[in-house]
N, C-alpha and C positions, 0 to 999 in steps of 0.2 A: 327265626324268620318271622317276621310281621303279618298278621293276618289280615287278607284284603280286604279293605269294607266293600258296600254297597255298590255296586256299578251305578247304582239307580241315581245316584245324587249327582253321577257327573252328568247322567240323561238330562237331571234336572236343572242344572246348572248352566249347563249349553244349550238348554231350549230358552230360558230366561236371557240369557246372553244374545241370542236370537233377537227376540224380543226387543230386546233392548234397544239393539241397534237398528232395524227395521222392522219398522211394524203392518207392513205392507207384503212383509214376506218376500223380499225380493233375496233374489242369491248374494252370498256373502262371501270375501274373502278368509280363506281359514287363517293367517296370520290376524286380520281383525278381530274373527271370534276368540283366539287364543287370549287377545291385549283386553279383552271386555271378561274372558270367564277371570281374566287374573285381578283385574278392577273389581269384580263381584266377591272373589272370595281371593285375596293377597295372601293368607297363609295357606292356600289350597299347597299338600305335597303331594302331587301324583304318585310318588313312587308306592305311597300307601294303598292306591288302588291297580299297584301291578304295571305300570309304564313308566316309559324313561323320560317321556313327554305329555305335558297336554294336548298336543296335537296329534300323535298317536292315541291318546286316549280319546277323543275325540272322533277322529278316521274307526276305532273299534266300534262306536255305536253303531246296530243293526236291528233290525225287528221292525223298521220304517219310523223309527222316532226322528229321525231327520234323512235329509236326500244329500248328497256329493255327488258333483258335477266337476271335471275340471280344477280341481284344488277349488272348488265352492262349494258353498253348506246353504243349507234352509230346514226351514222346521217340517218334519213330519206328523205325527198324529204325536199327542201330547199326555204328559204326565200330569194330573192334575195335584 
């Protein structure tokens, strides 16, 4: 079995992907941020960090590094 990397990269990953697509911070659709972290990193294979999806992996972020509303994301305090 494969050992999981970092959780930390996907934090960083999805805040950038954030980013990217508003930069005003306004709420985001989660199918959008999925289509931008896959634009940012194309060979990303989630299963390496323990999910069967990006957007599970995603939805797992906690600690207030982002907010979910409604199947919506926005950036919480950030990874620098």
């Amino acid at each position: 079995m494969a050992r999981k990397r970092t959780f930390k990269v996907i934090i960083k990953l999805t805040q950038d992907a954030l980013k990217n697509i508003s930069s005003t911070n306004n709420w985001v659709e989660i199918p959008t941020l999925v289509e931008q972290v896959k634009s940012l990193e194309p060979a990303l294979d989630i299963k390496f960090y323990g999910y069967d999806s990006i957007e599970n992996a995603i939805k797992a972020i906690n600690g207030g590094w982002i907010e979910l509303k409604d199947e919506k994301i926005r950036l919480g305090k950030q990874i620098n």
